[in-house]
C-alpha positions in Angstrom: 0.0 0.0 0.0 3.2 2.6 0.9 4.4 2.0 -2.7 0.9 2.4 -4.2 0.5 5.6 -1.9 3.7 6.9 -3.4 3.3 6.4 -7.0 0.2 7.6 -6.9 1.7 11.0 -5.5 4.5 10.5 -8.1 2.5 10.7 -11.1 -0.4 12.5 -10.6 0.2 14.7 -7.4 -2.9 13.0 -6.1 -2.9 11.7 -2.2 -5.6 9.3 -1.3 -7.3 8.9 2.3 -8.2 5.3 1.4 -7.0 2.2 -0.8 -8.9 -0.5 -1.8 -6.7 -3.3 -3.7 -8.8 -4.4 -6.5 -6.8 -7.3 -7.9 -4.0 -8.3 -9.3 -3.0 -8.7 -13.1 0.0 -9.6 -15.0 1.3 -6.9 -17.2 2.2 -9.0 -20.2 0.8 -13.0 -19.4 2.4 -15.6 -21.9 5.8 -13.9 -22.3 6.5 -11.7 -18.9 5.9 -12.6 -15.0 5.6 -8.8 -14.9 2.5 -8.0 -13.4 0.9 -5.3 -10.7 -1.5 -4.9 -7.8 -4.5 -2.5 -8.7 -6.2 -0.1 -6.1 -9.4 1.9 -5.7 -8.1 5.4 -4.5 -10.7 7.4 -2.7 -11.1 10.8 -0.8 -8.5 12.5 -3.2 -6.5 15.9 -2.4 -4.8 17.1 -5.2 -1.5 18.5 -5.5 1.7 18.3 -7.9 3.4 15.5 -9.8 6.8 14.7 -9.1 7.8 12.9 -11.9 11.1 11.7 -13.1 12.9 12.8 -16.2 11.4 10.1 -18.2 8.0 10.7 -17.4 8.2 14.7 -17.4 5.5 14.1 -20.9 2.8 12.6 -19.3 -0.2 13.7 -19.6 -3.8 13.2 -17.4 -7.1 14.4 -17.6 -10.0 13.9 -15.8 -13.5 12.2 -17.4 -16.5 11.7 -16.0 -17.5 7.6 -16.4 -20.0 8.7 -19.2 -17.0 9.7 -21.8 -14.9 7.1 -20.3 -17.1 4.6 -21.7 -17.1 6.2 -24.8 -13.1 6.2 -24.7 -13.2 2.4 -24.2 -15.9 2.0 -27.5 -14.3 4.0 -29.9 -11.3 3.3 -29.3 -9.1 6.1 -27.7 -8.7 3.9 -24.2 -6.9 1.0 -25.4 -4.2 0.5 -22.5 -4.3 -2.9 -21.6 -3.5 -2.6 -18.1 -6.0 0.3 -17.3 -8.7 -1.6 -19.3 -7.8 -4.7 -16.9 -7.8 -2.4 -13.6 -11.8 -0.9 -15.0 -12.7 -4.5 -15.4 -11.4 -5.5 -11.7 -13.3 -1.7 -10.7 -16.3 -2.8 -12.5 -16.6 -6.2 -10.7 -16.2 -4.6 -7.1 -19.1 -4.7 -5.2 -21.0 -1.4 -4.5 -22.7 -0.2 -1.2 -25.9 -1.5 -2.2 -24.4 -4.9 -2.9 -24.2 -4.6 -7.2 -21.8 -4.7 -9.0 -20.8 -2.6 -11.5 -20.4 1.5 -12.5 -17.5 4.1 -11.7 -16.6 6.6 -9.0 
């Protein structure tokens, strides 16, 4: 959870009050033993990146889940590893006991 916490800050300057691991996935299944734990972050505060030199490019935007979905249909969301994490988010039981839906 430390290292989620901190890479989280890293890259998007974003500190959670709560994590929720999701899952785990592998990365690259067949060819790599890579793989990662995913985590709901919740109760957000916003601050600054502090990325390294290699990742000084990136870029993030925030969508609500209606244009997310459009993203993943059409086409411009095609990250492997983020579509595996919405899956896992997708399947997590909400406070009314269903399934399903974003925060």
């Amino acid at each position: 959870m430390a290292l989620a916490r901190a890479v989280l800050r890293e890259e998007t300057g974003l500190v959670a009050d709560s994590l929720t691991r999701l899952g785990r996935i592998h990365v690259a299944h067949g060819y790599s033993s890579q793989g990662c734990r995913v985590f709901l972050a919740e109760h957000l505060t916003h601050g600054e990146p502090r990325r390294e030199a290699t990742e000084a490019d990136t870029a993030q935007r925030w969508v609500d889940a209606g244009t997310l979905d459009e993203m993943v249909a059409d086409g411009r969301f095609v990250d492997a590893p983020s579509l595996a994490a919405l899956a896992l988010l997708q399947r997590r039981p909400r406070g009314d006991g269903r399934t399903g839906g974003h925060r």
